[in-house]
PDB file of N, CA, C and O in Angstrom:
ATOM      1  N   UNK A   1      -9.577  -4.723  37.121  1.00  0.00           N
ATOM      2  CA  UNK A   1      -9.822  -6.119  36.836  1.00  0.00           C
ATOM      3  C   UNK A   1     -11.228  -6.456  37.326  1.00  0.00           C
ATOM      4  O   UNK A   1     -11.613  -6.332  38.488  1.00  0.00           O
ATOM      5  N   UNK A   2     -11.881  -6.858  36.385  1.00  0.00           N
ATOM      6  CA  UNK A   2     -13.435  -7.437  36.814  1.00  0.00           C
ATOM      7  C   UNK A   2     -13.387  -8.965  37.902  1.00  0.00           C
ATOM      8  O   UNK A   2     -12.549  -9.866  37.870  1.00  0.00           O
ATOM      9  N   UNK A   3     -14.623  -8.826  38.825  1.00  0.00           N
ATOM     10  CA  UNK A   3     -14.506  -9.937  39.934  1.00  0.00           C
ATOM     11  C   UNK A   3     -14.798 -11.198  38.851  1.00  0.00           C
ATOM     12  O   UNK A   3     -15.024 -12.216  39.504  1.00  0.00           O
ATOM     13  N   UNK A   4     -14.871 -11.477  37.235  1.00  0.00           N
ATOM     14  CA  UNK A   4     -15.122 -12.536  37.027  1.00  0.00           C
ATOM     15  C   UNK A   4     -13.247 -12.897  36.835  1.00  0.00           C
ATOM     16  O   UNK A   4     -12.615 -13.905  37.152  1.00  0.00           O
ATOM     17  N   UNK A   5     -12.822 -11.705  36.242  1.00  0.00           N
ATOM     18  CA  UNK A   5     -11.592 -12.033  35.861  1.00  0.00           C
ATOM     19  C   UNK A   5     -10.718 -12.283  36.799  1.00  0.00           C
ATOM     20  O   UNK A   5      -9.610 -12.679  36.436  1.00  0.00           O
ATOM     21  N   UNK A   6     -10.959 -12.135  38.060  1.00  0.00           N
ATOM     22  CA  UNK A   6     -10.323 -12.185  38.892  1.00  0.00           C
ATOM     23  C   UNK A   6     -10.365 -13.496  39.667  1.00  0.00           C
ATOM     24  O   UNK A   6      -9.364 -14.013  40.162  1.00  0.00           O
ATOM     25  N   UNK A   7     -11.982 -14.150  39.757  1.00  0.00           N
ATOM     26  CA  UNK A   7     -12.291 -15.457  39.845  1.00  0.00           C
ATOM     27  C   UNK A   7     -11.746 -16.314  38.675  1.00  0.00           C
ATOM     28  O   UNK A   7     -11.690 -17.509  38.967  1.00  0.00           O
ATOM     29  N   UNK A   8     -11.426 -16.077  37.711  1.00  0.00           N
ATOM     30  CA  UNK A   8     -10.684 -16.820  36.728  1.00  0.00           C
ATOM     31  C   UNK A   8      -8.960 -17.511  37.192  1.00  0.00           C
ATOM     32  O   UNK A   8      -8.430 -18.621  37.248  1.00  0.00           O
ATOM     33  N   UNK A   9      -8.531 -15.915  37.479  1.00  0.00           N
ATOM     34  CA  UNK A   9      -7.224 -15.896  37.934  1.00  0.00           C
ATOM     35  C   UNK A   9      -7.106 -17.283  39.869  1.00  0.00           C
ATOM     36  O   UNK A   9      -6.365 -18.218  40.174  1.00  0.00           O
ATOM     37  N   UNK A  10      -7.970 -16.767  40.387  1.00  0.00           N
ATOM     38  CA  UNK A  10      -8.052 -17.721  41.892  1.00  0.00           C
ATOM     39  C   UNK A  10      -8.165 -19.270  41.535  1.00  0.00           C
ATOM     40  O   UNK A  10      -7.701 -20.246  42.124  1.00  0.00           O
ATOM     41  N   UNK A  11      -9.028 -19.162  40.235  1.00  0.00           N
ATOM     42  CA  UNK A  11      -9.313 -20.872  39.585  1.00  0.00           C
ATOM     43  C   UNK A  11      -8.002 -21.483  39.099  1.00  0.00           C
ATOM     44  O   UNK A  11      -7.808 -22.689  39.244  1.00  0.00           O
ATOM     45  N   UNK A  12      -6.972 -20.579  38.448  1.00  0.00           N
ATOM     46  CA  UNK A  12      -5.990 -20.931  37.772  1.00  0.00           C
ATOM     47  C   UNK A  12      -4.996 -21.135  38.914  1.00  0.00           C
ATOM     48  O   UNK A  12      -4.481 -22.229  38.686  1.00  0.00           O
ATOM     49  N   UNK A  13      -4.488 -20.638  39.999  1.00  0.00           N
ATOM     50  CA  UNK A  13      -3.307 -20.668  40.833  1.00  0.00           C
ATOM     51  C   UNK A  13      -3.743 -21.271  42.180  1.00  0.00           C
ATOM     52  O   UNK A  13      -2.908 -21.478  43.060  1.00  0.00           O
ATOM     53  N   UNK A  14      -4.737 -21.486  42.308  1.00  0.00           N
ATOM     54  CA  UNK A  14      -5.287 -22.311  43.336  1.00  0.00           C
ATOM     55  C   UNK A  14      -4.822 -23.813  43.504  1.00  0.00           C
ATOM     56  O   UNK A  14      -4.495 -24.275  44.597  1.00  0.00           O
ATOM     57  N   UNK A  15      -4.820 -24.502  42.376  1.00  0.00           N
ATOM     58  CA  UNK A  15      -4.600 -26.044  41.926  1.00  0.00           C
ATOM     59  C   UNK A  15      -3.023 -26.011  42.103  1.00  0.00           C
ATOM     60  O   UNK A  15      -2.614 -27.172  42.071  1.00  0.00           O
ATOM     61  N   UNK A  16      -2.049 -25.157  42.269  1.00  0.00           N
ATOM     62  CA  UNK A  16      -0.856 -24.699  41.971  1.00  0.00           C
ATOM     63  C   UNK A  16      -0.040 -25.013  43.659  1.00  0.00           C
ATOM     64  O   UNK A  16       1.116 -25.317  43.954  1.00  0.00           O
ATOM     65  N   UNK A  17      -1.305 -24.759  44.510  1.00  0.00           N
ATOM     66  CA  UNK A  17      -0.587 -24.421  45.906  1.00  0.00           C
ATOM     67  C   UNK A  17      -0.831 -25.743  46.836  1.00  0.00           C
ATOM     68  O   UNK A  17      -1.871 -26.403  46.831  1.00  0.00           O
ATOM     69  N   UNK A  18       0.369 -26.014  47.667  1.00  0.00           N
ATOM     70  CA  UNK A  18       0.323 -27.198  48.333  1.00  0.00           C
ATOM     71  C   UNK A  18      -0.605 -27.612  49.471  1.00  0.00           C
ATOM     72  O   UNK A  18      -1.150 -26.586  49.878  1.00  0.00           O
ATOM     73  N   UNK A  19      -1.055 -28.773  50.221  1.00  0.00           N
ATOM     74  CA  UNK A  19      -2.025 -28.007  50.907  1.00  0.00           C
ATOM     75  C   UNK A  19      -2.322 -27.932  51.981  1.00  0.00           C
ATOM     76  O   UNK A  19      -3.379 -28.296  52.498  1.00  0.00           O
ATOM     77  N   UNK A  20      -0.710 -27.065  52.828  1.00  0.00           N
ATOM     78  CA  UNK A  20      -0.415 -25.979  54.030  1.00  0.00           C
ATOM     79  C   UNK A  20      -0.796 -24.720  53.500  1.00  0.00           C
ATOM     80  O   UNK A  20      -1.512 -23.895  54.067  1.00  0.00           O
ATOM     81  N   UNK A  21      -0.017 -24.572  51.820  1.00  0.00           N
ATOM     82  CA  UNK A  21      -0.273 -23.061  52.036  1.00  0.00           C
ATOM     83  C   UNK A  21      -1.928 -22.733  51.151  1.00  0.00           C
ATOM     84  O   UNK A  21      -2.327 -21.616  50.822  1.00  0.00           O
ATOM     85  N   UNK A  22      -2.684 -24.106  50.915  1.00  0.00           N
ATOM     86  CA  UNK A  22      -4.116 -23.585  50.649  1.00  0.00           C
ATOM     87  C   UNK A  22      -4.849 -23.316  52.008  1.00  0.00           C
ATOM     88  O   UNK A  22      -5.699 -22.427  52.050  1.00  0.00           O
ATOM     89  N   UNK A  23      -4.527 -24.108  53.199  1.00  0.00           N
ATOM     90  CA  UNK A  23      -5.219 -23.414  54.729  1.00  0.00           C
ATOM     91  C   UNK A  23      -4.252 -22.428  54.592  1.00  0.00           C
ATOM     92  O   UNK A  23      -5.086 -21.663  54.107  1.00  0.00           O
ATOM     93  N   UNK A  24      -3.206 -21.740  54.584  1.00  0.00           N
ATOM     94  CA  UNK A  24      -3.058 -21.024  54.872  1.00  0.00           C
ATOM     95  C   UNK A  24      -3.878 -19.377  54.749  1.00  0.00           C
ATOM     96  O   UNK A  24      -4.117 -18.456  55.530  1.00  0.00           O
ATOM     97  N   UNK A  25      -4.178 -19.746  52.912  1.00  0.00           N
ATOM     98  CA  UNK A  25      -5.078 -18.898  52.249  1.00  0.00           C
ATOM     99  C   UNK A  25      -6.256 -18.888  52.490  1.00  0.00           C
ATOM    100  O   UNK A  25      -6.757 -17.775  52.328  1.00  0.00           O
ATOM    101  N   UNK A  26      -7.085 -19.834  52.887  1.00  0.00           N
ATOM    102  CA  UNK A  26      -8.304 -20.031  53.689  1.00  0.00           C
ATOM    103  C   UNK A  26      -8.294 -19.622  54.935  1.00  0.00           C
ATOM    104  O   UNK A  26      -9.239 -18.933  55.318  1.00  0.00           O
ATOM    105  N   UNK A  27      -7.197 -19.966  55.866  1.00  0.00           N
ATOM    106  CA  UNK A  27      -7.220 -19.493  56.860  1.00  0.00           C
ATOM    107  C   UNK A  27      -7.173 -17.758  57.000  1.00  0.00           C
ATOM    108  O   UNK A  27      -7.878 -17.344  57.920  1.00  0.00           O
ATOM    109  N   UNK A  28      -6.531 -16.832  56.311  1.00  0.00           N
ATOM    110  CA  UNK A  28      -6.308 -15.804  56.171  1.00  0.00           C
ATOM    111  C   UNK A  28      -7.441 -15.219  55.325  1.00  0.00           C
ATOM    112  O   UNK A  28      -7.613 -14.003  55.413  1.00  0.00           O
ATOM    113  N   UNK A  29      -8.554 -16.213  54.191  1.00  0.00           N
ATOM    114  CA  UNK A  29      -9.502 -15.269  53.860  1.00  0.00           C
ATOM    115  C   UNK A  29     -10.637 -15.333  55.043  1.00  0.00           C
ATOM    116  O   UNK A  29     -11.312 -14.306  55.126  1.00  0.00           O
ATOM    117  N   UNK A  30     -10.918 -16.262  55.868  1.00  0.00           N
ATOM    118  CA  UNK A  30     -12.069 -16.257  56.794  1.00  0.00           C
ATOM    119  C   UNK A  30     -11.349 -15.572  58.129  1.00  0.00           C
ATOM    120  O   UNK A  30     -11.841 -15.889  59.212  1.00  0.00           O
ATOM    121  N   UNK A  31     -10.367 -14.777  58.131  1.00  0.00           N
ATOM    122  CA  UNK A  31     -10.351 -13.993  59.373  1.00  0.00           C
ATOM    123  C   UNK A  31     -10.175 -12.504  58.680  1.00  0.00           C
ATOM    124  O   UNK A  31      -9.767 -11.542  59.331  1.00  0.00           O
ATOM    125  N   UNK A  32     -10.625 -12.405  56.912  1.00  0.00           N
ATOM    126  CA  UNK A  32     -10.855 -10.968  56.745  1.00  0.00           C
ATOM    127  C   UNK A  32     -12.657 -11.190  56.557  1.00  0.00           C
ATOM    128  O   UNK A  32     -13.417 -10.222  56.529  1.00  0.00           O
ATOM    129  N   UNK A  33     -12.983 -12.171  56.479  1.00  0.00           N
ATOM    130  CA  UNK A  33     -14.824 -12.117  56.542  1.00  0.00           C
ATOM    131  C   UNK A  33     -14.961 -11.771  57.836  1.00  0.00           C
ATOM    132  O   UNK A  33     -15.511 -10.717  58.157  1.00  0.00           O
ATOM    133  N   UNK A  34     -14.366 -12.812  58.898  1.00  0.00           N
ATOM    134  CA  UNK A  34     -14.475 -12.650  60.080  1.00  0.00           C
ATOM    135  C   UNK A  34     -14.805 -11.164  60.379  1.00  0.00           C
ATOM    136  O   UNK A  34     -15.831 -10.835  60.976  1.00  0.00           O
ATOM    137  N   UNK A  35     -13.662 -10.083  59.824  1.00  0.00           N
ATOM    138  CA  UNK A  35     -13.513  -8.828  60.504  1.00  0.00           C
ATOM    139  C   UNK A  35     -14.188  -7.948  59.833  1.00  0.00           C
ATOM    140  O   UNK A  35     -14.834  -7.079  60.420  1.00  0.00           O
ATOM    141  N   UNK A  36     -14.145  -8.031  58.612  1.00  0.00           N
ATOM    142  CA  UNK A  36     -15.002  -6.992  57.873  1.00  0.00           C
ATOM    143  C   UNK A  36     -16.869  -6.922  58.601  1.00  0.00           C
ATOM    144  O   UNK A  36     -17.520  -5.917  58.885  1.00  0.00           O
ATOM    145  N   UNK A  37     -17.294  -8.482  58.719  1.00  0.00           N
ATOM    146  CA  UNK A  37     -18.425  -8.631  59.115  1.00  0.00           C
ATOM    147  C   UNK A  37     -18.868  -8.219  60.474  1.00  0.00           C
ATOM    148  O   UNK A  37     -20.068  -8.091  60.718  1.00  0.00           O
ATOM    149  N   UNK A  38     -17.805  -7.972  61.506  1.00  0.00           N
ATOM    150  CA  UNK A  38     -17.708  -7.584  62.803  1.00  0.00           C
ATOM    151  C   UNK A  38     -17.597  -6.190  62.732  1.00  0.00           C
ATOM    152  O   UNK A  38     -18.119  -5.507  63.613  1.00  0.00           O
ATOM    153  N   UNK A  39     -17.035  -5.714  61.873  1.00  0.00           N
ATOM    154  CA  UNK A  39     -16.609  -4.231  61.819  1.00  0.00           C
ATOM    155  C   UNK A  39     -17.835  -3.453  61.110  1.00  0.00           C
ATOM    156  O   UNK A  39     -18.019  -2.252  61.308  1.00  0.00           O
ATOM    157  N   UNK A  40     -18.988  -4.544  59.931  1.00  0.00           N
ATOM    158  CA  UNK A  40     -19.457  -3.438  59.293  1.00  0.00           C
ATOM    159  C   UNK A  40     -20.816  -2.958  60.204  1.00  0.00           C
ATOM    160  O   UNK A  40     -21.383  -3.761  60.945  1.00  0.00           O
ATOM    161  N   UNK A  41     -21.294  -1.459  60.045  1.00  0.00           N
ATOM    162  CA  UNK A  41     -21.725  -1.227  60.925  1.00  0.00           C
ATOM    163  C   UNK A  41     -23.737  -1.535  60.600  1.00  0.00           C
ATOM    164  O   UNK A  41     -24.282  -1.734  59.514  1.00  0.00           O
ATOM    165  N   UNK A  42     -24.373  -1.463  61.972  1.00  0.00           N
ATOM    166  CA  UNK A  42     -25.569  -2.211  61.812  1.00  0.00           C
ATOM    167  C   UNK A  42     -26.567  -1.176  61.127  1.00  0.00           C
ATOM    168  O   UNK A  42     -26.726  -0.039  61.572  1.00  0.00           O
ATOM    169  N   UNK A  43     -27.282  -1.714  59.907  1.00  0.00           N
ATOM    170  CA  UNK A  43     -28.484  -0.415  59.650  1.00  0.00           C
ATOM    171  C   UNK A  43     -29.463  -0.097  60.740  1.00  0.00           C
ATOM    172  O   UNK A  43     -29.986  -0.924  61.486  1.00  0.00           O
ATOM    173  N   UNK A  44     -29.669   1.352  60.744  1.00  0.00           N
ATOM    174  CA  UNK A  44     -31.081   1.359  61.616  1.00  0.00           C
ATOM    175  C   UNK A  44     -32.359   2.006  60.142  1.00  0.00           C
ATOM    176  O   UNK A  44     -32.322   2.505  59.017  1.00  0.00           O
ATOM    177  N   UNK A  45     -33.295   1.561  61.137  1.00  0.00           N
ATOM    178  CA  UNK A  45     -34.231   1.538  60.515  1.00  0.00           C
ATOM    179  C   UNK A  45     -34.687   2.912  60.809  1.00  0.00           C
ATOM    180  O   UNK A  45     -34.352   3.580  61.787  1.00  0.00           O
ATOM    181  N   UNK A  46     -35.886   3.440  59.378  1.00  0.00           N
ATOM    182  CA  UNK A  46     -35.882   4.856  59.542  1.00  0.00           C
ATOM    183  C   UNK A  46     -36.510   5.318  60.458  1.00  0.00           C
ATOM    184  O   UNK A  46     -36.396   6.510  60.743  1.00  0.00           O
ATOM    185  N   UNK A  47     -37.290   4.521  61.110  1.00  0.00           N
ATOM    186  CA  UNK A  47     -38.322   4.520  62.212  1.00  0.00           C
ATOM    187  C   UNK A  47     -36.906   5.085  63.654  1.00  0.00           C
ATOM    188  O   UNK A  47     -36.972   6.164  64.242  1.00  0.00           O
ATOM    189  N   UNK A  48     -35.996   4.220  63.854  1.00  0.00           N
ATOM    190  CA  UNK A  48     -35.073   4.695  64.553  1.00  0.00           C
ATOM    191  C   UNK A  48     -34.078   5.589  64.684  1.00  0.00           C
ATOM    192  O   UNK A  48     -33.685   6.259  65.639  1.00  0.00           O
ATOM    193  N   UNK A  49     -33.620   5.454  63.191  1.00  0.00           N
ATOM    194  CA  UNK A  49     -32.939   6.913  63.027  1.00  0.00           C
ATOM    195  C   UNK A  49     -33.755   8.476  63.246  1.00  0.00           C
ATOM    196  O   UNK A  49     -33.137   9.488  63.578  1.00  0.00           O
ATOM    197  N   UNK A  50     -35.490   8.435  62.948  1.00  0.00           N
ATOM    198  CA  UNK A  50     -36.068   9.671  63.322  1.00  0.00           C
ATOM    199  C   UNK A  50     -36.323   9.638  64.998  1.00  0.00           C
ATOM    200  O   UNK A  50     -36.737  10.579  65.675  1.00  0.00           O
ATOM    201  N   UNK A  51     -36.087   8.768  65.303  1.00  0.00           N
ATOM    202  CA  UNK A  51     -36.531   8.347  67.168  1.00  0.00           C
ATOM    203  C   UNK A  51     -35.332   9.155  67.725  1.00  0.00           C
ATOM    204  O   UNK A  51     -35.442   9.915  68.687  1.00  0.00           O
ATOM    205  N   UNK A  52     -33.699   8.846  66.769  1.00  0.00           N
ATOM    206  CA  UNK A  52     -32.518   9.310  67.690  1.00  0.00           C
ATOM    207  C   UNK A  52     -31.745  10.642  67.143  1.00  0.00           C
ATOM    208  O   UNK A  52     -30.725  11.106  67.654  1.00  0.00           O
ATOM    209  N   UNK A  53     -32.630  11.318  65.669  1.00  0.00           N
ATOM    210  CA  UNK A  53     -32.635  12.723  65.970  1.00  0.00           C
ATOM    211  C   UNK A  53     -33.819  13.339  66.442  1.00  0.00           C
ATOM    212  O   UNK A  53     -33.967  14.560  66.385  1.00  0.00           O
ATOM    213  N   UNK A  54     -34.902  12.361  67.030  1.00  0.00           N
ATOM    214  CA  UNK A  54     -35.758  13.912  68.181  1.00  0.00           C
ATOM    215  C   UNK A  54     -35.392  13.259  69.444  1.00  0.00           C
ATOM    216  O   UNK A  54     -35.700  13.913  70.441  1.00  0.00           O
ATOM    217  N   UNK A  55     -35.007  12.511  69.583  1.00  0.00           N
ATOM    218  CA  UNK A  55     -33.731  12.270  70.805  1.00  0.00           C
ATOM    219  C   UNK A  55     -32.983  13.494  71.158  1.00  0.00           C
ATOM    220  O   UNK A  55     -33.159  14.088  72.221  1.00  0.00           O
ATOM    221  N   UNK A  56     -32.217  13.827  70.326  1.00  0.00           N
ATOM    222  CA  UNK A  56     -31.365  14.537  70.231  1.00  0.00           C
ATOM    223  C   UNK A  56     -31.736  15.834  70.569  1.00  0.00           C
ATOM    224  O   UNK A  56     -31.425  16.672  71.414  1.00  0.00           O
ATOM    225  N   UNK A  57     -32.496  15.727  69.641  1.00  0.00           N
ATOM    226  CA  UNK A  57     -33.567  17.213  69.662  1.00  0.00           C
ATOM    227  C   UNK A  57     -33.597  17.942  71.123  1.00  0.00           C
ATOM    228  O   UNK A  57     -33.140  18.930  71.698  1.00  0.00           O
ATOM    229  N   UNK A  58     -34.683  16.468  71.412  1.00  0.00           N
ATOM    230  CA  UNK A  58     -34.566  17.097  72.945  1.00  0.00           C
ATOM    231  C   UNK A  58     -33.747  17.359  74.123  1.00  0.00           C
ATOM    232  O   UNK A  58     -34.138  17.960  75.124  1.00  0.00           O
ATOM    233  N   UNK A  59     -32.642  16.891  73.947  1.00  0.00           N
ATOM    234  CA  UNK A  59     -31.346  17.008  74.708  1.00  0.00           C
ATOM    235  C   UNK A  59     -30.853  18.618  74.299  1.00  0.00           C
ATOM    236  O   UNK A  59     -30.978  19.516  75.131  1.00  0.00           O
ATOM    237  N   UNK A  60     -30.443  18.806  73.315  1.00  0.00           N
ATOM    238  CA  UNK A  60     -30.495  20.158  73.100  1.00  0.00           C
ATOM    239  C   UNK A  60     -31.588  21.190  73.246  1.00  0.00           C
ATOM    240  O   UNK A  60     -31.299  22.371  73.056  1.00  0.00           O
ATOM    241  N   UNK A  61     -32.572  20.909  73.503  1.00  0.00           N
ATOM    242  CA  UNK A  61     -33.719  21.860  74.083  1.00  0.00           C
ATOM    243  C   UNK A  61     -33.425  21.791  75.404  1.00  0.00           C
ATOM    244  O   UNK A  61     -33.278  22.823  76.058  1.00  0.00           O
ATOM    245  N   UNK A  62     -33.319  20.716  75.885  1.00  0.00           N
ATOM    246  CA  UNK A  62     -32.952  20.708  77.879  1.00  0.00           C
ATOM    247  C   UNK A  62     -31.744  21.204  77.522  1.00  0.00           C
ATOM    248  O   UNK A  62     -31.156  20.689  78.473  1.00  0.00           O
ATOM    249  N   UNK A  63     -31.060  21.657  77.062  1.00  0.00           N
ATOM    250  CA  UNK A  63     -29.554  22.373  77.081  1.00  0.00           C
ATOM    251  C   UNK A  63     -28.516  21.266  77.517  1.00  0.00           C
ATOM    252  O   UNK A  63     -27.497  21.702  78.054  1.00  0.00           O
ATOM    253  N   UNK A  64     -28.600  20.198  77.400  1.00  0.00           N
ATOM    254  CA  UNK A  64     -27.552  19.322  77.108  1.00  0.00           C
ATOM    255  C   UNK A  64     -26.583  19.098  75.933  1.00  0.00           C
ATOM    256  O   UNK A  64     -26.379  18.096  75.247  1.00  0.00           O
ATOM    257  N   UNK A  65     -26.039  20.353  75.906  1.00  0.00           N
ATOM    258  CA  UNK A  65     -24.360  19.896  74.585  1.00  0.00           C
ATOM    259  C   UNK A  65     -23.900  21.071  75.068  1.00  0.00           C
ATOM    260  O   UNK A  65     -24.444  22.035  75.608  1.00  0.00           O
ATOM    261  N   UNK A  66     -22.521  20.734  74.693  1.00  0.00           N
ATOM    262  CA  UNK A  66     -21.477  21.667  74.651  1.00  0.00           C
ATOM    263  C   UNK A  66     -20.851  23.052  73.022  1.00  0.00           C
ATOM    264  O   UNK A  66     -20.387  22.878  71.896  1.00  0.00           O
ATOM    265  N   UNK A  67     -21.181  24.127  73.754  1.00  0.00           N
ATOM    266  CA  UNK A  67     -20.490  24.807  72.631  1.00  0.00           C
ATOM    267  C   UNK A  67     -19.554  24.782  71.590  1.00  0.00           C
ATOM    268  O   UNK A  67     -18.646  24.704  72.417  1.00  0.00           O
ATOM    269  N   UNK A  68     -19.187  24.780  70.938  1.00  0.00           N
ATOM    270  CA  UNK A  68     -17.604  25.042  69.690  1.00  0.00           C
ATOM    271  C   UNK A  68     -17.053  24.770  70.457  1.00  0.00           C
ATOM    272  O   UNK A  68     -16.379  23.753  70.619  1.00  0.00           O
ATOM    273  N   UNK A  69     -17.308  26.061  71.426  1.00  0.00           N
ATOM    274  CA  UNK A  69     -16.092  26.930  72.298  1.00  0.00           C
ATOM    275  C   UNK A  69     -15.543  25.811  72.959  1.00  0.00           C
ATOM    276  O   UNK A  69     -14.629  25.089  72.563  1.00  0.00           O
ATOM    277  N   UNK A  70     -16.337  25.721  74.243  1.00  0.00           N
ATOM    278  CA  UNK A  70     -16.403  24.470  74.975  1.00  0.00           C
ATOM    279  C   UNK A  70     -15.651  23.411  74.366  1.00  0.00           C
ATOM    280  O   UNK A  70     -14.574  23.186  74.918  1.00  0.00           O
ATOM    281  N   UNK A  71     -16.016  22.500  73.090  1.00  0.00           N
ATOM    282  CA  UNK A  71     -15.091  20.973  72.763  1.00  0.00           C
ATOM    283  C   UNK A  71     -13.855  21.908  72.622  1.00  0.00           C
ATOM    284  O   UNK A  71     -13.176  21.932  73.648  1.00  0.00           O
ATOM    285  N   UNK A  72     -13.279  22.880  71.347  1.00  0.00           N
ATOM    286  CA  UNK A  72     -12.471  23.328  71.338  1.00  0.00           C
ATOM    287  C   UNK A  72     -11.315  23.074  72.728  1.00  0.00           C
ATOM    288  O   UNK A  72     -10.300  22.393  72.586  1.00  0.00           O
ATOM    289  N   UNK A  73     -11.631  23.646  73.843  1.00  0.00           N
ATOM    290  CA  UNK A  73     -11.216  23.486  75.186  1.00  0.00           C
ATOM    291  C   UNK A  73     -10.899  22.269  75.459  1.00  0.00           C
ATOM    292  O   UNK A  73      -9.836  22.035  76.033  1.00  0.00           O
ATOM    293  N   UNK A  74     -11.873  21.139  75.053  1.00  0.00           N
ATOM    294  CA  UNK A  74     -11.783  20.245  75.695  1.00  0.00           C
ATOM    295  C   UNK A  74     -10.835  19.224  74.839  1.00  0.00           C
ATOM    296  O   UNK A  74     -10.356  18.200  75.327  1.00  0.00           O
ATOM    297  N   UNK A  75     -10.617  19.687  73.377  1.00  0.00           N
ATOM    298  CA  UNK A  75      -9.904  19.005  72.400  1.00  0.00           C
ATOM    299  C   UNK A  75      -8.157  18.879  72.938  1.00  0.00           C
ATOM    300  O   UNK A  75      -7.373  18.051  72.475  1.00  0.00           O
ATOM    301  N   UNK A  76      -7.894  19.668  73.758  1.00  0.00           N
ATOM    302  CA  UNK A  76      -7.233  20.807  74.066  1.00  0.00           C
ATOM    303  C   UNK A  76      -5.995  19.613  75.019  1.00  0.00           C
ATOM    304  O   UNK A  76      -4.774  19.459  75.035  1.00  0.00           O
ATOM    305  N   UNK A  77      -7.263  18.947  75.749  1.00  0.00           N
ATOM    306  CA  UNK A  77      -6.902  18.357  76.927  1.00  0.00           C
ATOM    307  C   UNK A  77      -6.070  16.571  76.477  1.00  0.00           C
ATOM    308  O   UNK A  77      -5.125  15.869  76.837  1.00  0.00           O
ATOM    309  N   UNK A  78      -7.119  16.565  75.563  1.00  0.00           N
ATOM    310  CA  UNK A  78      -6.411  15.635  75.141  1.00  0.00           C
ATOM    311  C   UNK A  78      -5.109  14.737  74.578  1.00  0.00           C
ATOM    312  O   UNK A  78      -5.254  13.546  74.301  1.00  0.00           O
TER     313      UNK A  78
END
């Protein structure tokens, strides 16, 4: 179903509902904006994303990570 046809359909059954259960429907669509917008995650910019793989970089040159082997083990524990 296309979002016009679907805005067609919200225009038609909207006028239909009393109006507890139109907050109700309002109330229930602004706590999925609410969450979707909280949940979606933030862009980084490419400037930062190359900053936090030679970040990285260098953590694994100082020998900071763990082997396969190692998480394997540690998956283990959990």
């Amino acid at each position: 179903m296309t979002a016009k046809a679907i805005d067609n359909q919200l225009n038609k059954y909207w006028p239909l509902l009393e109006k507890e259960e139109k907050q109700s429907m309002l109330t229930f669509m602004k706590s999925i904006l609410k969450f979707k917008t909280a949940a979606a995650p933030q862009r980084l910019s490419i400037e930062q994303y190359n900053k936090e793989i030679d970040d990285a970089m260098e953590r694994v040159k100082a020998g900071e990570f763990y082997s396969h082997e190692e998480v394997v083990e540690m998956s283990k524990k959990w």
